[in-house]
N, CA and C of each residue as an Amber inpcrd file, in Angstrom:
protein
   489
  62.6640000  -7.2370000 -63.5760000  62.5900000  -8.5760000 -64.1380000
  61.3800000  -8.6680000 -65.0670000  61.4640000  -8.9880000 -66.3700000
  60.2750000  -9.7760000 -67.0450000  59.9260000 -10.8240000 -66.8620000
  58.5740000 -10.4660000 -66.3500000  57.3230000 -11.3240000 -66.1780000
  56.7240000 -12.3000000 -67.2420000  56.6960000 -11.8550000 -68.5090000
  56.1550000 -12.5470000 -70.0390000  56.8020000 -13.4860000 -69.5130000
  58.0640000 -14.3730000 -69.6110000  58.0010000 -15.7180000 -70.0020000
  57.5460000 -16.5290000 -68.8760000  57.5480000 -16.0520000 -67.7660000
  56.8180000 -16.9810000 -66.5000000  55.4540000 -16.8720000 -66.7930000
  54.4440000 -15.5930000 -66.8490000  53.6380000 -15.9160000 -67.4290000
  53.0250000 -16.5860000 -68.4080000  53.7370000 -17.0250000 -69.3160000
  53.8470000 -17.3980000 -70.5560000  53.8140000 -19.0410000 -69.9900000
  54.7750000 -19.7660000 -69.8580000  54.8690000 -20.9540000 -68.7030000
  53.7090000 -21.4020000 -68.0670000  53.7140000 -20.5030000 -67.3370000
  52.0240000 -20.7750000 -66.3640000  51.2710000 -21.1110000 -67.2960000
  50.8500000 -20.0100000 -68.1100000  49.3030000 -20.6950000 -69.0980000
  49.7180000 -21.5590000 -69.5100000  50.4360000 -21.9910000 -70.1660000
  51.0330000 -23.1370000 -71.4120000  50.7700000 -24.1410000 -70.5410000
  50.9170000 -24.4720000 -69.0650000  51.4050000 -25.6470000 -68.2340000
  49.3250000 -25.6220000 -67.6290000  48.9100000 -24.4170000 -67.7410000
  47.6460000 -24.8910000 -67.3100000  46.6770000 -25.3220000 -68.5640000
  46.9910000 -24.4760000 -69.5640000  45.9730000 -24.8150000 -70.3760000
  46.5870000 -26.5610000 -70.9250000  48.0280000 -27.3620000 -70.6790000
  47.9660000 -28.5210000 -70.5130000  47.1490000 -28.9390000 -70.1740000
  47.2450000 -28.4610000 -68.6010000  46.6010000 -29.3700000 -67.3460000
  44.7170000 -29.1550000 -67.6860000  44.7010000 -28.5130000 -67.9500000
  43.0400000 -28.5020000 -68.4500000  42.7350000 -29.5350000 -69.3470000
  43.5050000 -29.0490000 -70.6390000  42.5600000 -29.8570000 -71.6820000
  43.4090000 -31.1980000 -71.8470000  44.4840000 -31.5500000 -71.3380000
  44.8040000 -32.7120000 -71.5640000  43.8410000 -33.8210000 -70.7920000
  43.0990000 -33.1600000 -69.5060000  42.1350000 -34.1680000 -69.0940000
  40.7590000 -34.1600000 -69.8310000  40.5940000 -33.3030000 -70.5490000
  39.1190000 -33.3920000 -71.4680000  38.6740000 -31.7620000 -71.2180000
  38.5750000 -31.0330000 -70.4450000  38.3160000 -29.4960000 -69.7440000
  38.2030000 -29.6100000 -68.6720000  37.9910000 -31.0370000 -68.3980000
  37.6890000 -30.7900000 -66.4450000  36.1560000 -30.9590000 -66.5510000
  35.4330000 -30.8400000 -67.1890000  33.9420000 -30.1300000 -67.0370000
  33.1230000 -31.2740000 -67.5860000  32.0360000 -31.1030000 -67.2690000
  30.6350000 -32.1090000 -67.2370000  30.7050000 -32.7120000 -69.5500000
  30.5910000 -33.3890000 -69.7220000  30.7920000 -33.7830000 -71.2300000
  29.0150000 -32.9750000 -71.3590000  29.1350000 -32.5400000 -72.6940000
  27.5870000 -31.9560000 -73.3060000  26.7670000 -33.2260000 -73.7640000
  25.7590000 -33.4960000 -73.3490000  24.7550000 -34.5330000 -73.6550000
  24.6520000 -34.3660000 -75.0970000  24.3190000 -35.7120000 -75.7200000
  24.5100000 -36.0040000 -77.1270000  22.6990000 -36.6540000 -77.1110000
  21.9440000 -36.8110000 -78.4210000  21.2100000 -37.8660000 -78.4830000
  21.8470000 -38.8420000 -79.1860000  23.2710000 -38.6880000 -80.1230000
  23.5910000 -39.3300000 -80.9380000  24.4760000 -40.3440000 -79.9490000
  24.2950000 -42.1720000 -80.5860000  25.5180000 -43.2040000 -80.1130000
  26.6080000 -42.9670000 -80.4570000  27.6980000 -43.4570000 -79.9600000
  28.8010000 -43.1120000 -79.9410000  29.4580000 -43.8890000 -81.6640000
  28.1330000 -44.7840000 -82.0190000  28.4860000 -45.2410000 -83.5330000
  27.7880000 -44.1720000 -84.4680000  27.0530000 -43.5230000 -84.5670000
  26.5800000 -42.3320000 -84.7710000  28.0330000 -41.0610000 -85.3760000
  28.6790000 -41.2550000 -84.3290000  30.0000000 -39.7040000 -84.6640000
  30.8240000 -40.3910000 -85.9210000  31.0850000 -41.7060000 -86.0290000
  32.1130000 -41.6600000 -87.3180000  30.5910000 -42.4140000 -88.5340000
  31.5330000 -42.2240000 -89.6410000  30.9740000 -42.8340000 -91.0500000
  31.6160000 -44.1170000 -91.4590000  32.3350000 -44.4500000 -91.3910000
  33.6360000 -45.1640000 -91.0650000  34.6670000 -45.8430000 -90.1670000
  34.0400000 -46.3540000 -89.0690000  35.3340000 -46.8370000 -88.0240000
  36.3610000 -47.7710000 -88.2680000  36.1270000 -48.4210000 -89.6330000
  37.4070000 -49.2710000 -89.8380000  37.7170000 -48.6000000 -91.2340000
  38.1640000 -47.6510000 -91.4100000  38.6730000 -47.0620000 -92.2010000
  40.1610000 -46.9110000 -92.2710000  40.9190000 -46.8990000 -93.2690000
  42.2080000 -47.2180000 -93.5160000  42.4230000 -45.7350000 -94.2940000
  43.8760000 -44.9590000 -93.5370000  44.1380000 -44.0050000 -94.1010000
  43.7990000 -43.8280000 -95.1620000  44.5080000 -45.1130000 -96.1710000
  44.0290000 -44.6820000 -97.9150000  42.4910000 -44.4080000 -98.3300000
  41.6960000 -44.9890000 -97.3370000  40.3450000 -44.6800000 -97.5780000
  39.6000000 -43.1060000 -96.8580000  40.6300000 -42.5130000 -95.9850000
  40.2820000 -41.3770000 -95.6460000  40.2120000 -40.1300000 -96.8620000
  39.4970000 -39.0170000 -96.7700000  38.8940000 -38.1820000 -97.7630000
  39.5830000 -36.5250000 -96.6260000  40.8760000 -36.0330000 -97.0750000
  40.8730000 -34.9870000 -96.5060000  40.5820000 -34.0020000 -96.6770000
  39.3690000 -33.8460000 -97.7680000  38.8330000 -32.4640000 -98.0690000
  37.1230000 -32.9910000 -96.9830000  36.9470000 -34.0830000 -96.4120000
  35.3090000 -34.1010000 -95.6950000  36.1390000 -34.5380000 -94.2630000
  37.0990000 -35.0210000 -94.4290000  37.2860000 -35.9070000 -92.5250000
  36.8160000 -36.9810000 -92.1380000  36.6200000 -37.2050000 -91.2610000
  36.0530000 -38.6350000 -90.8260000  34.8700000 -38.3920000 -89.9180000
  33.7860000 -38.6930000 -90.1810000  32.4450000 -38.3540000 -89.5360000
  31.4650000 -37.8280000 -90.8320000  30.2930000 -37.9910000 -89.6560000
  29.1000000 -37.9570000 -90.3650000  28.7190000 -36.8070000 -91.2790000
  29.2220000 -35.5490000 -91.2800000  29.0110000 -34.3260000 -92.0610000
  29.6210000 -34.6020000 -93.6100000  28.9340000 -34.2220000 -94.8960000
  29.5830000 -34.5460000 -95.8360000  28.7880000 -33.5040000 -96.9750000
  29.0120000 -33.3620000 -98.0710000  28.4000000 -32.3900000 -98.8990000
  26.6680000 -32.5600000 -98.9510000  26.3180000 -33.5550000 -98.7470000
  24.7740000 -33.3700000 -98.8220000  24.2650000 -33.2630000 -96.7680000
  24.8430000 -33.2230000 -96.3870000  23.8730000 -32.8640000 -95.0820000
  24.6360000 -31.2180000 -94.1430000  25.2990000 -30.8920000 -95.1040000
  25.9380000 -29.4190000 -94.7320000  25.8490000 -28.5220000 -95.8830000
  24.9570000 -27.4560000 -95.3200000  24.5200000 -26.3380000 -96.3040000
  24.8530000 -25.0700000 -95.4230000  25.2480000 -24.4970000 -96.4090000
  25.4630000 -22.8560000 -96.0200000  25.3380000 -21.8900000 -96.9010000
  24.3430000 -20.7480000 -95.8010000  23.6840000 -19.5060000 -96.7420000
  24.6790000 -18.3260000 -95.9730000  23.7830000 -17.5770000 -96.2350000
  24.7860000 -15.8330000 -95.2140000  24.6670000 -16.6390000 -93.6910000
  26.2670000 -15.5420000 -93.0680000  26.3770000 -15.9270000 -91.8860000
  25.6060000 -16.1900000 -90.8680000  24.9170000 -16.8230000 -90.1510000
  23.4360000 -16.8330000 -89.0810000  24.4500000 -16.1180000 -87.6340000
  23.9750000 -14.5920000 -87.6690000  24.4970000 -14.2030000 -86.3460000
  24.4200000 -14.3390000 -85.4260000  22.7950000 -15.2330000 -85.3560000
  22.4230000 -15.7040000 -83.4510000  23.3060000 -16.9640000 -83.4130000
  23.5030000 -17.6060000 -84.4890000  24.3580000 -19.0120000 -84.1150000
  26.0620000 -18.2880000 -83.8940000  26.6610000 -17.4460000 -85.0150000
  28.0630000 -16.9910000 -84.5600000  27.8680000 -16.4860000 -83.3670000
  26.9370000 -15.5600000 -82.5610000  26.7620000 -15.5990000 -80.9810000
  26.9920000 -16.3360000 -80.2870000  26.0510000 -17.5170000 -80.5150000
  26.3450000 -18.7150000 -79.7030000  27.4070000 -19.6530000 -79.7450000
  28.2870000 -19.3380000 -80.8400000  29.4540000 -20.2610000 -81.4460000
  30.9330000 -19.2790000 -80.0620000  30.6940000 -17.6920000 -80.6540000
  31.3830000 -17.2790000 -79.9300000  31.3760000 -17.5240000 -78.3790000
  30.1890000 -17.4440000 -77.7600000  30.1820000 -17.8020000 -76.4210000
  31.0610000 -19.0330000 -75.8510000  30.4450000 -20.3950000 -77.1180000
  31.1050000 -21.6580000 -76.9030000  32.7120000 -21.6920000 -76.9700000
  32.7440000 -20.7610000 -77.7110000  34.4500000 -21.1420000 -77.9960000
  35.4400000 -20.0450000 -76.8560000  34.6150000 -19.0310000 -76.2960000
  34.9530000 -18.1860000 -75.6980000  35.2970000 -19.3480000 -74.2020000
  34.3050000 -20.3450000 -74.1010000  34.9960000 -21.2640000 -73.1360000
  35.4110000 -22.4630000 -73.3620000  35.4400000 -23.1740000 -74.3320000
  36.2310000 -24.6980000 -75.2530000  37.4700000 -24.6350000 -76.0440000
  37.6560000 -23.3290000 -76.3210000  38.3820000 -23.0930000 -77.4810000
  39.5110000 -22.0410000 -77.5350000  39.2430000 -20.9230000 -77.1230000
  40.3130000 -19.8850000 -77.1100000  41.3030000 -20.0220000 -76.1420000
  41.3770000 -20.7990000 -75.1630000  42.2990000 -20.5410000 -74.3990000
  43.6510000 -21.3780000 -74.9980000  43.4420000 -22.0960000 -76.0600000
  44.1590000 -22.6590000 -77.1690000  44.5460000 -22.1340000 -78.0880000
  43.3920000 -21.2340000 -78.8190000  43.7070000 -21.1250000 -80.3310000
  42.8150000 -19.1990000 -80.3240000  43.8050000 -18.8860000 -81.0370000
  43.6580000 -17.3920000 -80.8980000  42.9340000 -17.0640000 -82.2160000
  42.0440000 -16.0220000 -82.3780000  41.3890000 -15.9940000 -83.3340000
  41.9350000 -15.1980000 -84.5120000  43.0850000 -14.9300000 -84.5700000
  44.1660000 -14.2690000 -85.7180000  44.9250000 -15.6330000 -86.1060000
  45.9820000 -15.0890000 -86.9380000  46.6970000 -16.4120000 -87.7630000
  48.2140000 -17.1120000 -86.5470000  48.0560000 -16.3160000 -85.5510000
  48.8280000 -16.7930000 -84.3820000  48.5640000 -17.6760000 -83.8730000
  49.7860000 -18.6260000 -83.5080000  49.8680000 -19.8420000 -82.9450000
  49.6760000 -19.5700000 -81.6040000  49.3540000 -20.6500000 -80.6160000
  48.9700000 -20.1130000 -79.3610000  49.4910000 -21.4700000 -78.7690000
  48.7040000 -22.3580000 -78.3120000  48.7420000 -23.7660000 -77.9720000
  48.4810000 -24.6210000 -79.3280000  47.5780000 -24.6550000 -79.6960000
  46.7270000 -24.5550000 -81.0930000  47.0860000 -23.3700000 -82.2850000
  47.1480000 -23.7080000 -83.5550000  47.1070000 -22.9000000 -84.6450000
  45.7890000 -21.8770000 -84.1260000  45.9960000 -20.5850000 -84.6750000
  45.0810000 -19.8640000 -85.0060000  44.0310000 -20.1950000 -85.7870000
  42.9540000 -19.3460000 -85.6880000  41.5530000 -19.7940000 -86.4660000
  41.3080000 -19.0420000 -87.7150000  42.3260000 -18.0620000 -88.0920000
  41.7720000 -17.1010000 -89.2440000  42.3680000 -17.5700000 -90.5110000
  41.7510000 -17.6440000 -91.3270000  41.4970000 -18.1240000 -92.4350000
  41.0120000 -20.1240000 -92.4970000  40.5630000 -20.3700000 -91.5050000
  40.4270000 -21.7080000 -91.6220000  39.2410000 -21.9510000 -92.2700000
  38.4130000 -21.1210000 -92.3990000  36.9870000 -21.8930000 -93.3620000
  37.0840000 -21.3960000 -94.3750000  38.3440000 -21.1070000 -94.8320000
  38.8910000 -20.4620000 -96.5020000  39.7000000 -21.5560000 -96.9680000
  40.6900000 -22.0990000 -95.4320000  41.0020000 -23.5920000 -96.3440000
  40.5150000 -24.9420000 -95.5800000  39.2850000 -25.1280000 -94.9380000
  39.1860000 -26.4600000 -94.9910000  37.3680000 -26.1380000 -95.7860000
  36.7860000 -27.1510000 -95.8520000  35.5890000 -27.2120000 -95.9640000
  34.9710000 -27.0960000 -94.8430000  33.4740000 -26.5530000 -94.9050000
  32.4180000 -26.6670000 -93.7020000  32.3970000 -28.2190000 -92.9310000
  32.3630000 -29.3970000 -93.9640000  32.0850000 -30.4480000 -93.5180000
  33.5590000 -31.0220000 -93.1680000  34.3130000 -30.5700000 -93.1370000
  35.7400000 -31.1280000 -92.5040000  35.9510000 -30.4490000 -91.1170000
  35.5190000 -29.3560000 -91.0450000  35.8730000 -28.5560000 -89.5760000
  34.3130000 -29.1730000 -88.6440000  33.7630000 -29.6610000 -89.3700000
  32.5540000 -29.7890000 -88.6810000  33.0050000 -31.6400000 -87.9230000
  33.2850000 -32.1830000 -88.7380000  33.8960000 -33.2160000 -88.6710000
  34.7330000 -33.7010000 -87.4290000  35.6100000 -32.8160000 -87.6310000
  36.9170000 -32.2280000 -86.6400000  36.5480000 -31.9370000 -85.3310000
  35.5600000 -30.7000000 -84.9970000  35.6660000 -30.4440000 -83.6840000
  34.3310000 -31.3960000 -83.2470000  33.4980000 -32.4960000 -84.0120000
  32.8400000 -33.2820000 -82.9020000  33.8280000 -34.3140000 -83.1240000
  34.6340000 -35.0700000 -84.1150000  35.2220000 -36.3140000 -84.1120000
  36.5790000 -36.2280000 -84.2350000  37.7720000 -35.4940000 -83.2630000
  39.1230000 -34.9500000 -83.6900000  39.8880000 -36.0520000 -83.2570000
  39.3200000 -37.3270000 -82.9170000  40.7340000 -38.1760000 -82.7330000
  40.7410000 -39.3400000 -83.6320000  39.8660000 -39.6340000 -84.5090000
  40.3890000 -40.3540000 -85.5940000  40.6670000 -39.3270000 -86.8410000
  40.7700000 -38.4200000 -86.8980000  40.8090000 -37.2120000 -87.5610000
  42.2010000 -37.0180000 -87.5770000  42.7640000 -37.0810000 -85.8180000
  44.3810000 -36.4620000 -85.7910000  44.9940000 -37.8850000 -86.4150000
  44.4210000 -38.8730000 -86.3640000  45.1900000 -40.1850000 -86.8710000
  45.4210000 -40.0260000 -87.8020000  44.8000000 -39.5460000 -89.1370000
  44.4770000 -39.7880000 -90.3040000  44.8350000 -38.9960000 -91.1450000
  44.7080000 -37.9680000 -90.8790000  44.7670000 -36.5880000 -91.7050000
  45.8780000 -35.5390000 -91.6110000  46.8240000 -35.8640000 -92.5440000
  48.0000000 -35.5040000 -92.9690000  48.4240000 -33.9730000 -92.7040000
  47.5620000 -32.9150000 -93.0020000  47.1570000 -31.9150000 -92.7760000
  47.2950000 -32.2930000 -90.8030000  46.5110000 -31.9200000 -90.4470000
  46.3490000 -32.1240000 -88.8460000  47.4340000 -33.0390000 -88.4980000
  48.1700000 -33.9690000 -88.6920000  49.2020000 -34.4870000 -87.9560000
  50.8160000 -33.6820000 -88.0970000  50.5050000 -32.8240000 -89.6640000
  51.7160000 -31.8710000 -89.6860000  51.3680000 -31.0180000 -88.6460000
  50.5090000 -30.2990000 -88.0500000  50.1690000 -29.1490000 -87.3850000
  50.2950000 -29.6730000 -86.0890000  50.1920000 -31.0730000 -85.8790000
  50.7520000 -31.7360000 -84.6470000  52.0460000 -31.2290000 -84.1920000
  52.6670000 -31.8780000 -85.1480000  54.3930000 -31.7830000 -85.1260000
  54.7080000 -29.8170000 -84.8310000  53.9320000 -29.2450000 -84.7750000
  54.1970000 -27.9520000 -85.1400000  53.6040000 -27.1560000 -83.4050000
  52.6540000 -28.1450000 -82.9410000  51.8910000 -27.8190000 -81.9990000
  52.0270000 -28.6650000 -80.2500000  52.4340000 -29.3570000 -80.7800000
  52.7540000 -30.8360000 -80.0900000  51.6380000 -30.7630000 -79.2580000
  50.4500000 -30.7570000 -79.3330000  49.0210000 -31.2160000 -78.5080000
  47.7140000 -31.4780000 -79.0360000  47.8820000 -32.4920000 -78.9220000
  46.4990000 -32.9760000 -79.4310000  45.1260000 -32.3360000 -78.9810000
  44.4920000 -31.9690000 -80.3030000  43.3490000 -31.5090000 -79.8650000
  42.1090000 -32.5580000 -78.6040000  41.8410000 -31.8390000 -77.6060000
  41.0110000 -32.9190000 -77.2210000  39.4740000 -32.8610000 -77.5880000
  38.8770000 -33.9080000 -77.9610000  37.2040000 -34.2880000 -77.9860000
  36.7100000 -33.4380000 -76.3680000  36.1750000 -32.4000000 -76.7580000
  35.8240000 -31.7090000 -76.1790000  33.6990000 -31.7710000 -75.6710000
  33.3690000 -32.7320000 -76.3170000  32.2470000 -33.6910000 -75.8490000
  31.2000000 -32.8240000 -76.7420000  31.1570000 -31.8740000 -77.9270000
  30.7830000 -31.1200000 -78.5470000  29.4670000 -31.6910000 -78.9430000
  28.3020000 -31.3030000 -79.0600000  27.3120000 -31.5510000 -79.5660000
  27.2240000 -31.2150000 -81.0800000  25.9010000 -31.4980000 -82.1680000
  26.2530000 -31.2940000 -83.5150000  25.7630000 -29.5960000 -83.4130000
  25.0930000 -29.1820000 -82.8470000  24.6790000 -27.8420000 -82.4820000
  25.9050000 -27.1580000 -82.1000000  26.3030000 -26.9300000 -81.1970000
  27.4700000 -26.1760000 -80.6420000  28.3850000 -26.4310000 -81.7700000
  28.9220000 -27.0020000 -82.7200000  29.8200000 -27.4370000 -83.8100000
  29.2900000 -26.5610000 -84.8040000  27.9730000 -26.5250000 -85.0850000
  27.7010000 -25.7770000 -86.1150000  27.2720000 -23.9280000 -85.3680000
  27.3140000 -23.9480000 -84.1530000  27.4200000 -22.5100000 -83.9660000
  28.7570000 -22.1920000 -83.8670000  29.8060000 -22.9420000 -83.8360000
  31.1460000 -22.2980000 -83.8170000  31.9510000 -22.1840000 -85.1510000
  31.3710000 -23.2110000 -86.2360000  31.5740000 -22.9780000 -87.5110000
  30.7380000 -21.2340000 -88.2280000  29.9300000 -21.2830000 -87.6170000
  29.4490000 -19.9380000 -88.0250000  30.2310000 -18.5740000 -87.5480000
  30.6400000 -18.8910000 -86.1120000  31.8780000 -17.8160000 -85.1170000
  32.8610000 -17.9700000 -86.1600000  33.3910000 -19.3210000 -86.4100000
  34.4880000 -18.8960000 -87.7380000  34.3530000 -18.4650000 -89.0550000
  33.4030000 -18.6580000 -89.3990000  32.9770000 -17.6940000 -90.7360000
  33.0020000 -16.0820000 -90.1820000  31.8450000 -15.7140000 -89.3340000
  32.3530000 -14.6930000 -88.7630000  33.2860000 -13.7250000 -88.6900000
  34.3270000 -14.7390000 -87.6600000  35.6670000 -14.2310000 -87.4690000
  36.3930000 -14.3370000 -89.2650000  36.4890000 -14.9500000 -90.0470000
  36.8590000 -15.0250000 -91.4380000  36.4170000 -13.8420000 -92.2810000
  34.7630000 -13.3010000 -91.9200000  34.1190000 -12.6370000 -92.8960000
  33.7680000 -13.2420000 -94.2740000  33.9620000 -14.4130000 -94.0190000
  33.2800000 -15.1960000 -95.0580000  31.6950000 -15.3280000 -95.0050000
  31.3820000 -16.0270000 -96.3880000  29.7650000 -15.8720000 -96.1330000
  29.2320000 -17.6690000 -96.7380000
């Protein structure tokens, strides 16, 4: 008998049961208010910008030089437990789209955007609500600090070989 699709089942039905409640796990302390994460809270699709997202990151407070490897370290670690059990780091779908080539097509300040502020993000952004339909699970706010966001943007450059 093959095993793959029961296995297959199982994860799919746990990594539900995980992240549909948030991870299960303690939220990461913020100094920032919770008015702090968007730029915008009464923002109207037509006023959304899908090359920046919705949140505070935008072309003047996101800069990038060569890859910082102690942060892709620390990005990898983070995502090695927030992130992969979703989204595979090749162009394979998993639960989640794959991660390779994503900082080739979104901007720094849109993915940055995304994994601290992803639920007015999945509202809004045309892009991400097709990948809905494609994925059927909403990413969850995974309680991300602006640190851990910007070490996992660096894991995806990384993983990209972008610079």
């Amino acid at each position: 008998m093959n095993k793959k699709p029961i296995v297959f089942v199982l994860m799919t039905a746990f990594c539900w049961a995980v992240f549909a409640c948030g991870g299960g796990g303690p939220k990461a302390e913020s100094n920032e208010s919770a008015s702090d994460a968007t730029v915008a809270p009464n923002a109207t699709p037509s006023d959304y910008d899908p090359k920046r997202g919705e949140g505070k990151f935008n072309k003047s407070n996101v800069t990038l030089g060569s890859i910082d490897q102690s942060m892709a370290s620390k990005g990898e670690a983070i995502a090695a437990t927030k992130c992969t059990s979703c989204h595979k780091l090749t162009e394979e779908k998993l639960v989640g789209p794959g991660w390779k080539g994503v900082t080739t097509r979104n901007t720094p300040y849109w993915i940055l955007n995304f994994i601290t502020n992803p639920d007015p993000m999945i509202e809004k952004d045309p892009k991400i609500q097709a990948q809905l339909e494609l994925c059927l699970v909403r990413m969850p706010n995974q309680g991300l600090t602006e640190t851990d966001a910007r070490e996992i943007l660096e894991f995806m450059r990384k993983n990209d070989g972008t610079n």
